[in-house]
VMD Tcl script that draws the C-alpha trace (Angstrom):
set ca {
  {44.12 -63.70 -45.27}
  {46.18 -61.30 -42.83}
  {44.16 -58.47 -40.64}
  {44.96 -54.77 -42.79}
  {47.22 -52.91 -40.54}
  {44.89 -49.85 -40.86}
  {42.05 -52.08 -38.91}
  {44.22 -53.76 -36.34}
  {45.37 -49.75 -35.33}
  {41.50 -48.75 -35.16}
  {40.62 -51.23 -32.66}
  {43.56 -50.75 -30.27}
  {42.41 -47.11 -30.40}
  {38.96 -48.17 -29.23}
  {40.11 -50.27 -26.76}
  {42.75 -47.55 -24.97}
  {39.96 -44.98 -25.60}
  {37.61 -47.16 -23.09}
  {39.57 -48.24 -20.37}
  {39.60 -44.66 -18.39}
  {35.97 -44.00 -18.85}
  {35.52 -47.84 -17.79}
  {37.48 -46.59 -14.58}
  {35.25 -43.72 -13.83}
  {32.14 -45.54 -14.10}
  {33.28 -49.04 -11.47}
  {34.80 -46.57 -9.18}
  {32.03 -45.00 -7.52}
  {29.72 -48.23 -8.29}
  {32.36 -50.24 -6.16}
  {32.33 -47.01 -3.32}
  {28.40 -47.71 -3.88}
  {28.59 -51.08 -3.14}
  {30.48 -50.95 -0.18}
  {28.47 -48.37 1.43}
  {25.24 -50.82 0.81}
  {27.55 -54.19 2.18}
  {27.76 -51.66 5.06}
  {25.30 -52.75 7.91}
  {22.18 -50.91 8.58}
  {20.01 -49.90 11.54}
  {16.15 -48.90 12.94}
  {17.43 -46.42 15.82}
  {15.29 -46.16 18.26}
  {15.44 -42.94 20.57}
  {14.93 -42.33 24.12}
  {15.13 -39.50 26.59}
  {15.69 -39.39 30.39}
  {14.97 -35.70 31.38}
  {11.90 -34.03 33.26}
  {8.81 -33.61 31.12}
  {8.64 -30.67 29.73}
  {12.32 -30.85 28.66}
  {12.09 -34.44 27.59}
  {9.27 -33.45 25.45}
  {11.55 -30.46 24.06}
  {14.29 -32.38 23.28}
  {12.44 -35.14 21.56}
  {10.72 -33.04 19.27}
  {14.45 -31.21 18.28}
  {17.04 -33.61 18.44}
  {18.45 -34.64 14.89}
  {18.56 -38.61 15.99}
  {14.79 -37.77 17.46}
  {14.11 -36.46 13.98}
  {15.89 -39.36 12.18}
  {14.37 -41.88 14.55}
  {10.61 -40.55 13.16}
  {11.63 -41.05 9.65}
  {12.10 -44.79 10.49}
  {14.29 -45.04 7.83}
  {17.88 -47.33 8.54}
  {21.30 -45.68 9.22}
  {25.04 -47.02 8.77}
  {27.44 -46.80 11.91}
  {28.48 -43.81 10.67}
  {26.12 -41.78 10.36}
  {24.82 -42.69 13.94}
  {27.63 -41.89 15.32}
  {27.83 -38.12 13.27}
  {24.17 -37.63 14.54}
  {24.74 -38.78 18.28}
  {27.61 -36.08 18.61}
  {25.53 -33.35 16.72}
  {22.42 -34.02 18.79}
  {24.37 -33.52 22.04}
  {25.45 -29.86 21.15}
  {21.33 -29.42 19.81}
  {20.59 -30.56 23.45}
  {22.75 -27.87 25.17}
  {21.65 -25.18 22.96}
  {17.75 -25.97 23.92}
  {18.63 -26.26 27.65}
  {20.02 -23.22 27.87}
  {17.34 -21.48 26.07}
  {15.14 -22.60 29.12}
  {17.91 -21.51 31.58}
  {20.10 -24.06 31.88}
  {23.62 -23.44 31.21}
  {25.28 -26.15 33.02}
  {23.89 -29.40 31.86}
  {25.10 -33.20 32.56}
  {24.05 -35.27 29.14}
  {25.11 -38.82 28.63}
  {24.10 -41.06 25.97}
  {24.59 -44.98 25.69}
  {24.20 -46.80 22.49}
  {22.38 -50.19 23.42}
  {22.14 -53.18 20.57}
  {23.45 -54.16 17.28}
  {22.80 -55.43 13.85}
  {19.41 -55.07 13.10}
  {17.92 -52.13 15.81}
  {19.76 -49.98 18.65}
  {18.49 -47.91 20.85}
  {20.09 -44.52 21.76}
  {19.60 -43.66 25.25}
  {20.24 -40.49 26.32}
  {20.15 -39.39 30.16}
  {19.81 -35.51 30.90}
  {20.93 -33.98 34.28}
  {19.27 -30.27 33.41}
  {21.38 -28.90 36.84}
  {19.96 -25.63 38.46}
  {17.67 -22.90 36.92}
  {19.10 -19.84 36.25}
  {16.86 -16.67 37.59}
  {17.22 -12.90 36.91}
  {19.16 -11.38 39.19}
  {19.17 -7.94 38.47}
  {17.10 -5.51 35.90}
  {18.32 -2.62 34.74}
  {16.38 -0.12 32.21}
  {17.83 2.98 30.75}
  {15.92 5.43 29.15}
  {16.72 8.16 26.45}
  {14.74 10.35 24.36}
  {12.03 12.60 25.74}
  {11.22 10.16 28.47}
  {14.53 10.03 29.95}
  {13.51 14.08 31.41}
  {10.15 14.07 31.66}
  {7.34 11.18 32.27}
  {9.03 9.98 35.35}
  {5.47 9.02 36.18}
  {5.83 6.72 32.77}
  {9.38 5.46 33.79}
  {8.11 4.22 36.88}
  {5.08 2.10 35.30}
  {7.51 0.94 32.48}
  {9.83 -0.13 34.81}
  {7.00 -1.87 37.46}
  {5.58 -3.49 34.48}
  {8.15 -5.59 32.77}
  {7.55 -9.23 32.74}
  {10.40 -10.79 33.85}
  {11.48 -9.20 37.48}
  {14.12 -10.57 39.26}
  {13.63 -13.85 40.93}
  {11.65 -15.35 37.85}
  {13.50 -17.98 35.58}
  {15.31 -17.03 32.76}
  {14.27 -18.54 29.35}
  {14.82 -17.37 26.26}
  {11.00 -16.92 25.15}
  {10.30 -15.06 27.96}
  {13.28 -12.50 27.32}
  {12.48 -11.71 23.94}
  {8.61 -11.90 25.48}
  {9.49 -9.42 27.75}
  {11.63 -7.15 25.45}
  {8.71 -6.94 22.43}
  {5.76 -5.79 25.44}
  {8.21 -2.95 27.23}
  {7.60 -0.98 24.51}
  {3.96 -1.45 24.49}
  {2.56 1.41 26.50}
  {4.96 3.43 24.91}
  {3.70 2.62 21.45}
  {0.29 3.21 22.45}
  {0.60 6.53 24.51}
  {2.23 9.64 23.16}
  {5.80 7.66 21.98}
  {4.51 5.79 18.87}
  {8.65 6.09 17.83}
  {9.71 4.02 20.99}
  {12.49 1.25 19.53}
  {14.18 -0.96 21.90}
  {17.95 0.54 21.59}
  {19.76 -2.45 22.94}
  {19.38 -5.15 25.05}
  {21.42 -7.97 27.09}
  {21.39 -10.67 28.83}
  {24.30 -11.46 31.03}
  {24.78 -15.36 32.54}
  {26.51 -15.77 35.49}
  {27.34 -19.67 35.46}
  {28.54 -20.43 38.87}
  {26.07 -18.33 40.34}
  {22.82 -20.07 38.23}
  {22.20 -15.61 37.53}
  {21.25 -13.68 34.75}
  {21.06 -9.75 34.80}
  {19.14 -7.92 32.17}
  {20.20 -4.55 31.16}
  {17.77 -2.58 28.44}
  {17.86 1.04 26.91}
  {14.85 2.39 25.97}
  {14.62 5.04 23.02}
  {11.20 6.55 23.71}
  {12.02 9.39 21.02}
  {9.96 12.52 20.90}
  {6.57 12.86 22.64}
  {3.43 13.20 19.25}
  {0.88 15.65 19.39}
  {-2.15 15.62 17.42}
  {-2.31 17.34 13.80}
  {-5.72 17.88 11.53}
  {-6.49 15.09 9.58}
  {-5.60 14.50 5.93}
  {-8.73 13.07 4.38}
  {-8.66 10.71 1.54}
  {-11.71 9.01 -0.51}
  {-14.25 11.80 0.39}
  {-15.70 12.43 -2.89}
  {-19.94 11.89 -2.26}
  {-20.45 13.92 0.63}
  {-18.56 17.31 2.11}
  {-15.15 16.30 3.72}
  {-16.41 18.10 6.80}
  {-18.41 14.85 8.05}
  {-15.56 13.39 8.41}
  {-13.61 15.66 10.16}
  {-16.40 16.32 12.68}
  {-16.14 12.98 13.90}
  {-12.45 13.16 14.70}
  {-12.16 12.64 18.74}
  {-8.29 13.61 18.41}
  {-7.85 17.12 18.33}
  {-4.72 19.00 17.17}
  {-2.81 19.95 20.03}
  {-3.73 16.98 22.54}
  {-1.25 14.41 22.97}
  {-0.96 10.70 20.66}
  {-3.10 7.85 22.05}
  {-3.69 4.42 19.75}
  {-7.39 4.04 20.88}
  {-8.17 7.98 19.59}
  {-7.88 6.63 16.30}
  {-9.52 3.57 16.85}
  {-12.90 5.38 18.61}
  {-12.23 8.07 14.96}
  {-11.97 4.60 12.62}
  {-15.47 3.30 14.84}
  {-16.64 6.79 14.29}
  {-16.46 6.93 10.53}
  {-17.83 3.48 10.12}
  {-20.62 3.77 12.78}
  {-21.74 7.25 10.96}
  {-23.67 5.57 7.89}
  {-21.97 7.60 5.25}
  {-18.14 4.96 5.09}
  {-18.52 1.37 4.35}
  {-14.72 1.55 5.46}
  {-12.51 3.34 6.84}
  {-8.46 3.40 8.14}
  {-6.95 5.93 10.57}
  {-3.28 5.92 11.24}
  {-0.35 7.97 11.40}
  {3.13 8.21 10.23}
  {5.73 8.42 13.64}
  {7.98 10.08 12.31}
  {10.19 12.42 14.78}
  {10.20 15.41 12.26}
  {6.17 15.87 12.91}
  {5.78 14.37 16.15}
  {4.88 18.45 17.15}
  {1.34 18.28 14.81}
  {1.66 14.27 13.17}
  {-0.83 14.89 10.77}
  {-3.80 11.82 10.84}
  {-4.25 10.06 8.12}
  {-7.21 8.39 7.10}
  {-8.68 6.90 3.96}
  {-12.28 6.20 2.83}
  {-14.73 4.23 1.45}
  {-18.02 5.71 0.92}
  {-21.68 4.09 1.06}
  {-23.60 4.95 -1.89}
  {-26.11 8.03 -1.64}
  {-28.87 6.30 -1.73}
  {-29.42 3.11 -0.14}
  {-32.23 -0.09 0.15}
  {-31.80 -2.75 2.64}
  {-34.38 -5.34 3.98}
  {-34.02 -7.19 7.19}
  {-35.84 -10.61 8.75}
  {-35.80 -12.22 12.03}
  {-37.75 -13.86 15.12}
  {-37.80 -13.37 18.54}
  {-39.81 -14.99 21.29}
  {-40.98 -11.34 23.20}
  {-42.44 -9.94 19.82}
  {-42.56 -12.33 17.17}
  {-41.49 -12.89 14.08}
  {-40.14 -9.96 12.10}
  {-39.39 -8.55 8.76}
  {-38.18 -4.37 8.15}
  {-37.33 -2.43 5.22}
  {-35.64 1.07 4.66}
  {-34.54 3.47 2.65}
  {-32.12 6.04 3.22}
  {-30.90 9.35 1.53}
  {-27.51 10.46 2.75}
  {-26.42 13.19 0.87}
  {-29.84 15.87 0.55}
  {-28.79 19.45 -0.52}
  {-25.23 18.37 -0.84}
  {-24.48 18.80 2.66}
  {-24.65 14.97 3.84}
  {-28.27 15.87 5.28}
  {-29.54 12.05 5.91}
  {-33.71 11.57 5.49}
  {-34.80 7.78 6.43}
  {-37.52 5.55 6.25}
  {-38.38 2.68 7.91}
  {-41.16 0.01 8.33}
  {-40.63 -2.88 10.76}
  {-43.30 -5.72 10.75}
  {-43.77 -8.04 14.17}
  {-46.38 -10.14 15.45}
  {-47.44 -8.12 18.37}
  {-45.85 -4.86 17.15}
  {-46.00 -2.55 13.67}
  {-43.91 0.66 13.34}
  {-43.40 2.93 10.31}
  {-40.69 6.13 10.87}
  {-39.89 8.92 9.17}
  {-36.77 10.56 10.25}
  {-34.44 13.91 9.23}
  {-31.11 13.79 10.42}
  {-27.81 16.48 10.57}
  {-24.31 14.94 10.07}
  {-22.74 15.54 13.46}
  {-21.24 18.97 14.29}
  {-17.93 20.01 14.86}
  {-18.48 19.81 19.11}
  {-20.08 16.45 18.57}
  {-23.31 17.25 18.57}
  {-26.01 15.00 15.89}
  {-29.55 16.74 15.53}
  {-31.94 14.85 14.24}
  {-36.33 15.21 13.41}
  {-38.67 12.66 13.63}
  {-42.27 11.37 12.80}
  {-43.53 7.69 14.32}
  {-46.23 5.46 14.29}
  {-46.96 2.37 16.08}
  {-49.10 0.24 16.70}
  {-48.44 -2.46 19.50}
  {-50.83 -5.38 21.03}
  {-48.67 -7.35 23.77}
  {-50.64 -9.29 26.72}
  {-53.98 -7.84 25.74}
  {-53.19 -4.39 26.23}
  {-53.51 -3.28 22.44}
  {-52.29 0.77 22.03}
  {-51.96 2.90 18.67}
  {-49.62 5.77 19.06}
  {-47.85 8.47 16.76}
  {-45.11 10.71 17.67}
  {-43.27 13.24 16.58}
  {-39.50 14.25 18.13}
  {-36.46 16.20 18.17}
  {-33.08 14.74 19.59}
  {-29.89 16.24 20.12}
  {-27.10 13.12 20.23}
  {-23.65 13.31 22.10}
  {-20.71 11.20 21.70}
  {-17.42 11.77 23.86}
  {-15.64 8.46 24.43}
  {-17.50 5.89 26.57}
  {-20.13 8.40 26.93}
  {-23.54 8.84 25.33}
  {-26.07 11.39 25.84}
  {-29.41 12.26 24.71}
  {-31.44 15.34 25.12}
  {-35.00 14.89 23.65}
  {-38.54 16.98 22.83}
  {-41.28 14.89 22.46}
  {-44.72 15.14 21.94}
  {-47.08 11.85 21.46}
  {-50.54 11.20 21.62}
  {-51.99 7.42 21.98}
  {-55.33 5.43 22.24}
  {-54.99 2.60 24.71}
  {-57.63 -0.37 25.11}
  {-57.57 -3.80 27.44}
  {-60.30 -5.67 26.73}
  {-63.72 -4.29 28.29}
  {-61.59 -2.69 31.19}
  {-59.74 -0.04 29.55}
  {-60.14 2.29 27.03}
  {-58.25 6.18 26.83}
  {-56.53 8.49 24.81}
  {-53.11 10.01 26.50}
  {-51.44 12.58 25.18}
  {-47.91 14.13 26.57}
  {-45.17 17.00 25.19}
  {-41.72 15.53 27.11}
  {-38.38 16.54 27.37}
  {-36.04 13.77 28.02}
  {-32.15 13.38 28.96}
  {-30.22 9.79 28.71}
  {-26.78 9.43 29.91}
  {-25.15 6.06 28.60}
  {-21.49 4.82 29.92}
  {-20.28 1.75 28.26}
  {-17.00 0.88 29.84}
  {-16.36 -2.49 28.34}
  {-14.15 -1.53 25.43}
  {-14.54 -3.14 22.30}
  {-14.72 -6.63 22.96}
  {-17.32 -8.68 21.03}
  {-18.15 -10.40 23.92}
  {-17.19 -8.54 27.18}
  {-15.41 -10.40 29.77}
  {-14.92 -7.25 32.52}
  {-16.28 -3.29 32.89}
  {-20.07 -2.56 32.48}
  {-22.62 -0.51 31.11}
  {-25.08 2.29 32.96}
  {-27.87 4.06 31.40}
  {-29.75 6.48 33.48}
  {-32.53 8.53 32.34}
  {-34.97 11.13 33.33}
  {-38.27 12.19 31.61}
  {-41.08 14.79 32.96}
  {-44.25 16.47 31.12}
  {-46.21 19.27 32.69}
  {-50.20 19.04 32.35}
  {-50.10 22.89 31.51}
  {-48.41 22.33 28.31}
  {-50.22 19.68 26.36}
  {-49.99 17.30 28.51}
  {-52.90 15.31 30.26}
  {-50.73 14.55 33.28}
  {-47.76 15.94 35.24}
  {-45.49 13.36 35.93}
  {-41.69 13.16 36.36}
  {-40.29 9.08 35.25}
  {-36.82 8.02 36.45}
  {-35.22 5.30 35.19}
  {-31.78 3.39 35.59}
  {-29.89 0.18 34.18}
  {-26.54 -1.27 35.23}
  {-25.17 -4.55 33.75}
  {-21.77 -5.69 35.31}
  {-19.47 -8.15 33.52}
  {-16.89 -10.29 35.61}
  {-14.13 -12.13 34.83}
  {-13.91 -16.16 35.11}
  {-11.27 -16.50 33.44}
  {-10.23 -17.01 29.63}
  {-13.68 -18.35 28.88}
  {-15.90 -17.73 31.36}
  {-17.74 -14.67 32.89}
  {-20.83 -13.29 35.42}
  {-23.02 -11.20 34.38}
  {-24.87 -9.08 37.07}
  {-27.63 -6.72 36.14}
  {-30.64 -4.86 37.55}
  {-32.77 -2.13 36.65}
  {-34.95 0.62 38.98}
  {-37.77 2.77 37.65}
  {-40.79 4.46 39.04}
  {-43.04 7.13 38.22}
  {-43.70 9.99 40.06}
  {-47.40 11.39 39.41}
  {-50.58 11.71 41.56}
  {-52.14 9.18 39.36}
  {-51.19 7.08 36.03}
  {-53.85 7.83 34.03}
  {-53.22 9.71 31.00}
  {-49.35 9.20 31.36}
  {-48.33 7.12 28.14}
  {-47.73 3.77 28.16}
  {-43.93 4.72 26.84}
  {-43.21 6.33 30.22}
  {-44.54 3.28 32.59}
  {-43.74 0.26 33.08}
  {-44.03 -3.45 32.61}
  {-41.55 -6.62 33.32}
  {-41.21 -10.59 31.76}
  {-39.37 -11.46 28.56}
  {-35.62 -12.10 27.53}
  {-34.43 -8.74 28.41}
  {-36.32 -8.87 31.79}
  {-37.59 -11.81 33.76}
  {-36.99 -15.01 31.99}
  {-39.35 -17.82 32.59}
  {-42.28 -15.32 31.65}
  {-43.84 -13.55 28.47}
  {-43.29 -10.24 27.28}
  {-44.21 -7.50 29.71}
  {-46.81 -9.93 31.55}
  {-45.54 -8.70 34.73}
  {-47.99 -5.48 35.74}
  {-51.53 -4.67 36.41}
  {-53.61 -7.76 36.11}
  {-57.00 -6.59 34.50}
  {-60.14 -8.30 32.84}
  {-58.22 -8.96 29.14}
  {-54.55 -7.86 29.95}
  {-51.94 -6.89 31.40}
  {-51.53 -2.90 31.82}
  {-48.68 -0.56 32.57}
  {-47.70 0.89 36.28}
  {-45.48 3.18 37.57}
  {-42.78 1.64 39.43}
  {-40.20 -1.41 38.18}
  {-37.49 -3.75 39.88}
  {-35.27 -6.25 38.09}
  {-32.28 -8.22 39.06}
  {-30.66 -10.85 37.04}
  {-27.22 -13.06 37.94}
  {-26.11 -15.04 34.88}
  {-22.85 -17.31 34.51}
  {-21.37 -17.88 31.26}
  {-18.90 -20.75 29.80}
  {-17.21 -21.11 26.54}
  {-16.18 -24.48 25.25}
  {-14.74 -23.22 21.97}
  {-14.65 -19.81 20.44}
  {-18.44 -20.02 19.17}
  {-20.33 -22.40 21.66}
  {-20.72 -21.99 25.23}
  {-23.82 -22.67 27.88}
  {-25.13 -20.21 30.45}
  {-26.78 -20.63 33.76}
  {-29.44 -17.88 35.27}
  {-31.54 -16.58 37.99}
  {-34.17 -13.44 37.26}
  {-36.09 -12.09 39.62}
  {-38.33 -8.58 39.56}
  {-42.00 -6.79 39.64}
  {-43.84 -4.60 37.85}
  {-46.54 -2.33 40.23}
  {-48.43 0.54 40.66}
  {-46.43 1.43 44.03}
  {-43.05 -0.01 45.66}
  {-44.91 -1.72 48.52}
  {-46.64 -3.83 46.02}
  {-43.51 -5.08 44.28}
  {-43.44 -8.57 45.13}
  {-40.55 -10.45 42.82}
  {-41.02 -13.28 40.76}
  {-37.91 -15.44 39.93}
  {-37.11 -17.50 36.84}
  {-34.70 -20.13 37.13}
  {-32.81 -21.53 33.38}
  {-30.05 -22.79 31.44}
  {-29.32 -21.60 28.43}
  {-26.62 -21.97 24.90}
  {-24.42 -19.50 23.65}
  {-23.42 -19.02 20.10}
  {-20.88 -16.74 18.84}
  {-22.65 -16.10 15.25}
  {-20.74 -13.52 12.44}
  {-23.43 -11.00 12.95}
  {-23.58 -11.12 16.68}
  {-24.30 -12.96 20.15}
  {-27.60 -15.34 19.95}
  {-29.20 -16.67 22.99}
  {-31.19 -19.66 23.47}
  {-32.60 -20.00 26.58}
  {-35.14 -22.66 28.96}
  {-36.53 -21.01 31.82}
  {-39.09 -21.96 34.36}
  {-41.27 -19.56 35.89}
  {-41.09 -19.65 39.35}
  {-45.14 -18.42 40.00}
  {-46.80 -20.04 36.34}
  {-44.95 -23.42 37.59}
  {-44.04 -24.01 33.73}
  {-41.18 -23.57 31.41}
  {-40.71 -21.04 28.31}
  {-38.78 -20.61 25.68}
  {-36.54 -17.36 24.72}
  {-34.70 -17.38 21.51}
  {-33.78 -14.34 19.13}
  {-32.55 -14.02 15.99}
  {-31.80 -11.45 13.16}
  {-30.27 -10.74 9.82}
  {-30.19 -7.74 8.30}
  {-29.49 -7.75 3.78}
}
mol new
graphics top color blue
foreach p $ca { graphics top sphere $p radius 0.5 }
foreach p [lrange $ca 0 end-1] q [lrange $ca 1 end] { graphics top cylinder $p $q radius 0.2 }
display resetview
């Protein structure tokens, strides 16, 4: 039986229908094949070049990178890499200031592994020759003053070596004290960076735009809702008229969060050129609630363990009046306050009223005291002053040997400087308090006296994580006789803040049961500090002071310790060994405190 024509057509249809999608598919399976028949290689990488450029140009170069992956490669693709990585290895040398480079590399092996060898004659740095910095804007005719320290302070001079890190480095901080001081619209208007070749030179040429010179505005509040918008405007150190400074609004922002009425705040301005006359400062607000409950625990070795709780009214009459109370619970030491306090006034002034009792039993000498005060508060930058009225009556007691009642009415000034910016932990600057105090026997007093008293704590540099810290203290007492001066105007020594190596205020007037108060006080202390992360570090000390009745019969004590360092979220806390010099034993000073 013959094949019907009709089927015989069908499959010679089928069949002419395959062959050119047949052809597609072995095509690129045989190109497949071939490339696998190709041979295959681990290439192994290495550089010839000084150190810190070998280590550079291993980390960048594509056959470095391709080396890492371990993974094999044809001849082909070797040899695409090898040429590419050359032109990689210029372009990194000259970005450290090499322009004319000798780079060789030698293929070594076959088959299974080769090694690419490359050799790398870097030639001769090029240095800056010449700087050149233009200026335009309101700085270009006045501020010559601000020219001269913009010009002084750029960071590459002539002589250094030219790299590319250090150029844009450079660039990005010459605007810095412009930014930061009166030209918050300074721009870098062009920049260049010419290479002389032959002569291994570079010369820099920059135009500064300084734009206009910004003057203070008033403030544009936002977020004051709970209490009068005039608190926060009070505490504004930038006033309208005086010329743009970054750390004006950072002292207003540390103002406004320091005041107890924002649980945030955020000062900036807009620099824009069309206000730069009166740039209006903007800040926003988050306020605390009105009223407020907060409980506190800790432990310290001078007073004991401690727990405190408060509660505070910020808002009476509508007018951001603040009333407080306050109990605080130590071993050794009790105190309940009462306190009425103004928001601060438009010339910077806080007043405040207060009511305080206390009760206090430290090295036998056991005193109950209540007070009543008014204080008038200063801010102005690094400054702090105090001006005080106080009158305070007491009973005192030390065993069988003592027992009075004081009474005094005082007026009081405190001057504070704290010129260590606003670093967490203060590497440079320092902090002096001075104080004077006096009370008349005439006007409800028992005694006339007149108590001076002064602190100074200096902070060194050591470097990026070290520091000294020097401090001492003077005070003395100037009355015919200490009795019936209270024991808040005399003086004792010993204890973490003091003389380490000996208890709290231990250092006086030896009696039968305690220790009592004298009139005159001398402390020194010399402390190293070393960081070994950004939260540990170890300390090393030397104290030394007295505590008498006159300066002839101070005769120093020293304590002599090591001690750790932790950088905690809610402040410094010190752990310290000491050993007391005259009790020929070793104590113990540790605080700690959390606050809810």
């Amino acid at each position: 039986m013959g094949v019907l024509p009709g089927r015989e057509l069908e499959w010679h249809t089928f069949v002419s229908m395959r062959i050119p999608l047949l052809s597609r598919v072995v095509k690129p399976l045989s190109f497949l094949l071939a490339l696998l028949a190709m041979p295959a290689h681990a290439l192994t990488v290495e550089v010839d070049a000084p150190d810190e450029l070998r280590v550079l140009l291993e980390r960048h170069l594509e056959t470095a990178r391709a080396s890492r992956l371990g993974e094999p490669l044809d001849d082909a693709e070797v040899a695409r890499l090898r040429v590419v990585s050359v032109e990689t290895a210029r372009e990194l040398l000259a970005t450290e200031g090499y322009f004319s480079p000798q780079i060789t590399s030698t293929l070594i092996g076959a088959n299974e592994a080769q090694v690419l060898h490359y050799v790398v004659t870097p030639g001769p740095r090029t240095t800056v020759r010449s700087v050149k910095i233009d200026f335009v804007g309101a700085l270009a005719v006045e501020g010559s003053a601000v020219r001269g320290r913009v010009e002084r302070s750029f960071a590459l001079p002539p002589g250094e070596p030219f790299r590319q890190a250090d150029w844009q480095t450079a660039k990005a901080a010459l605007l810095r004290p412009l930014l930061t001081v009166r030209y918050p619209a300074a721009r870098l208007a062009a920049s260049a960076a010419h290479v002389d070749p032959d002569a291994q030179a570079a010369d820099l040429t920059l135009t500064v735009d300084s734009g206009p010179a910004f003057f203070y505005g008033e403030p544009v509040i936002r977020g004051s809702a709970r209490y009068p918008e005039s608190v926060a405007r009070h505490l504004n150190p930038a006033k309208a008229g005086r010329p743009f400074r970054q750390q004006d609004l950072l002292d207003y922002q540390i103002a406004l969060e320091a005041s107890g009425y924002y649980a945030q705040a955020t000062v900036r301005i807009e620099p824009d050129p069309a206000h730069a006359a009166a740039v209006p400062i903007e800040v926003d607000l988050v306020e605390r609630p009105e009223k407020q409950f907060s409980v506190g625990a800790g432990v310290s070795t001078d007073t004991g363990a401690r727990v405190q709780a408060g509660w505070q009214y910020r808002d009476w009459r509508d007018e951001g009046l603040r009333l407080r109370f306050e109990t605080r619970l130590e071993t050794s030491k009790q105190t309940g306050l009462a306190e009425f306090a103004w928001p601060r006034s438009r010339k910077g002034y806080e007043n405040s009223l207060g009511v305080q009792l206390r009760h206090e039993d430290i090295e036998g000498q056991e005193t109950h005291a209540w007070l009543v005060a008014a204080k008038r508060n200063r801010k102005d930058g690094a400054i702090e002053t105090t001006l005080a009225l106080q009158y305070q009556t007491e009973t005192q007691t030390i065993g069988e040997a003592l027992d009075a009642r004081n009474q005094a009415l005082t007026a009081h000034y405190g001057w504070t400087k704290r010129a260590v910016g606003r670093a967490f932990f203060p590497r440079r600057g320092y902090v002096l308090t001075l104080q004077a105090s006096g009370a008349v026997d005439a006007l409800l007093s028992d005694t006339s006296f007149l108590r001076l008293y002064g602190r100074h704590t200096q902070y060194f540099s050591l470097g990026e994580r070290a520091r000294l810290i020097v401090r001492g203290e003077l005070g003395s007492v100037l009355a015919d006789t200490r009795d019936g001066i209270p024991t808040d105007f005399l003086f004792r020594a010993g204890g973490d803040n003091s003389v380490r190596g000996y208890a709290y205020q231990s250092l006086g007037r030896t009696l039968e049961g305690g220790v009592a108060s004298v009139r005159h006080l001398a402390t020194a202390s010399i402390e190293a500090n070393h960081f070994f992360d950004e939260t540990w570090g170890a300390a090393m000390f030397v104290d030394a002071g007295d505590a008498a009745d006159s300066p002839g019969s101070l005769s120093p004590v020293y304590g002599i310790g090591i001690g750790a360092r932790y950088r905690s979220p809610v402040g410094p806390i010190n752990l310290d060994l000491a050993w007391g010099e005259e009790t020929r034993e070793f104590r113990l000073h540790f605080s700690l405190g959390v606050s809810f």
